[in-house]
C-alpha positions as CSV (number, residue, x, y, z in Angstrom):
1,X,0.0,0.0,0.0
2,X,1.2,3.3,-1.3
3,X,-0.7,7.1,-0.1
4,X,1.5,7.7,-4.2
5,X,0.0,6.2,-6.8
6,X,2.7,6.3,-8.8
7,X,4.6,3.3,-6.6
8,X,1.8,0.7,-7.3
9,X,2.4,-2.7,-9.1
10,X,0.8,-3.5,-12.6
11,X,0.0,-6.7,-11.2
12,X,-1.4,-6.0,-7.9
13,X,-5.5,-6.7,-8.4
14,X,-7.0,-3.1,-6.0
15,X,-5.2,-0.1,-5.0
16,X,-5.9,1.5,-1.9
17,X,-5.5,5.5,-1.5
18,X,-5.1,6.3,2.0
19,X,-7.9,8.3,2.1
20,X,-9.9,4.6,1.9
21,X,-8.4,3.1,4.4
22,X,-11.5,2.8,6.6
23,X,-13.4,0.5,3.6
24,X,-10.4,-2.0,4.0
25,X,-12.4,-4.8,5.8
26,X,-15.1,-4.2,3.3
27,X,-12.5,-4.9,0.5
28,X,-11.2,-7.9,3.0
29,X,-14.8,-9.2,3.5
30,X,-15.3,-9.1,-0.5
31,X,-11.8,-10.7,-1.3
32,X,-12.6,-13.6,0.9
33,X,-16.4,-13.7,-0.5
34,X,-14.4,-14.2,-4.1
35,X,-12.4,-16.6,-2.7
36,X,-15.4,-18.9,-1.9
37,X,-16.8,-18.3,-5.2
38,X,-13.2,-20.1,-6.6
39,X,-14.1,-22.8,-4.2
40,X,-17.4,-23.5,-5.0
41,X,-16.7,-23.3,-8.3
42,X,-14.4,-26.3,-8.0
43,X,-16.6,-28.2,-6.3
44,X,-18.8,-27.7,-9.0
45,X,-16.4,-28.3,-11.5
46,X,-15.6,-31.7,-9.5
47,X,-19.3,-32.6,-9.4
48,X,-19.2,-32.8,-12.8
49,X,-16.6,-34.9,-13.8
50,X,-17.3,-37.6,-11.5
51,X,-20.8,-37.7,-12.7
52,X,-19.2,-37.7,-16.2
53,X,-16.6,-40.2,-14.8
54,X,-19.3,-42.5,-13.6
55,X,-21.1,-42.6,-17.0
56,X,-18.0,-42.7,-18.7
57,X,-16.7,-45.7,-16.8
58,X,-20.6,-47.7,-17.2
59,X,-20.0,-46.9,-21.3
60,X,-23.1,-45.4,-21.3
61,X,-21.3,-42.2,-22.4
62,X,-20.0,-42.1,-26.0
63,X,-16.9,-40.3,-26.7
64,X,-18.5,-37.6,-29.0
65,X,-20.7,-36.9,-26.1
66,X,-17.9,-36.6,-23.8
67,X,-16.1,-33.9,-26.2
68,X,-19.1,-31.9,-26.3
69,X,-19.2,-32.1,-22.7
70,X,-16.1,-30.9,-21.4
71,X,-16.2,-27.5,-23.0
72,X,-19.9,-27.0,-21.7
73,X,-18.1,-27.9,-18.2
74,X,-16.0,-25.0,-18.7
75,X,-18.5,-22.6,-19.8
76,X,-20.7,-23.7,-16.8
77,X,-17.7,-22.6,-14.3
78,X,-17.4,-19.3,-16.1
79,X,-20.5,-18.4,-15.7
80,X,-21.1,-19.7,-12.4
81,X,-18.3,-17.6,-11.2
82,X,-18.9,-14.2,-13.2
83,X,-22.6,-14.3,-12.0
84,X,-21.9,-14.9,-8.3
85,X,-19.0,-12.3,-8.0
86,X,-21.0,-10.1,-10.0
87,X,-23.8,-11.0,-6.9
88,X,-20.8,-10.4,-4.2
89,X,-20.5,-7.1,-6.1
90,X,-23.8,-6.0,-6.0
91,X,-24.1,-6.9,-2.7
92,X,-21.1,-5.6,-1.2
93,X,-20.8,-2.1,0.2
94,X,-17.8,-0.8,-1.9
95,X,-18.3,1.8,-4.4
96,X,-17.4,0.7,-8.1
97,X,-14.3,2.0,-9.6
98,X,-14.3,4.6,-12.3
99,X,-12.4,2.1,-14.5
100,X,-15.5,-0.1,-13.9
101,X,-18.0,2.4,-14.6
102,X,-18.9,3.2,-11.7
103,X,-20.3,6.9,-10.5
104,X,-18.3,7.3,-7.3
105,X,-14.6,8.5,-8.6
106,X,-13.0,9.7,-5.5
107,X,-13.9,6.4,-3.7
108,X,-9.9,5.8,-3.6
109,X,-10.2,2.1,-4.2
110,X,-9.2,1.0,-7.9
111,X,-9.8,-2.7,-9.0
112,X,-8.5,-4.4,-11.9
113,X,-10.6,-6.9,-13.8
């Protein structure tokens, strides 16, 4: 954390001005509400194989099937993930960043998508 913008990272995912510093458990609360969002998304995503796995291993499941299958998989997770944190988003206190489109420009927190 930097009160100069001109110190942060590329890489870092939020900058915080000093002048935010009272939203950081907001941004914490968030962070960690993403953070379940990756997990349940995995969980999904393991779901779904081993239902696939199960059908695959019976031979009810045709390989064409499974091809078309695994890309839907993938799409499934992407979606479940952007509509959930888009949720979190919604939900969460924290003003959206200019970058974002968002009205409130001297929130001080900037987050990179």
């Amino acid at each position: 954390m930097s009160d100069n913008v001109a110190y942060f990272t590329p890489a870092s995912d939020v900058i915080l001005d000093a002048a935010a510093l009272p939203m950081l458990p907001q941004l914490v609360r968030f962070c960690r509400q993403s953070v379940n969002v990756v997990r349940a998304a995995l969980v999904l995503a393991a779901g779904y194989n081993l239902v696939g796995l199960s059908f695959a291993v019976q031979g009810t499941l045709s390989p064409l099937v499974a091809a078309i299958l695994m890309p839907v998989s993938s799409i499934n997770v992407i979606l479940f993930t952007t509509v959930l944190v888009k949720w979190y988003g919604k939900k969460s206190p924290l003003p959206a960043s200019p970058q974002g489109g968002g009205e409130n420009a001297d929130c001080g927190i900037r987050i990179s998508e």
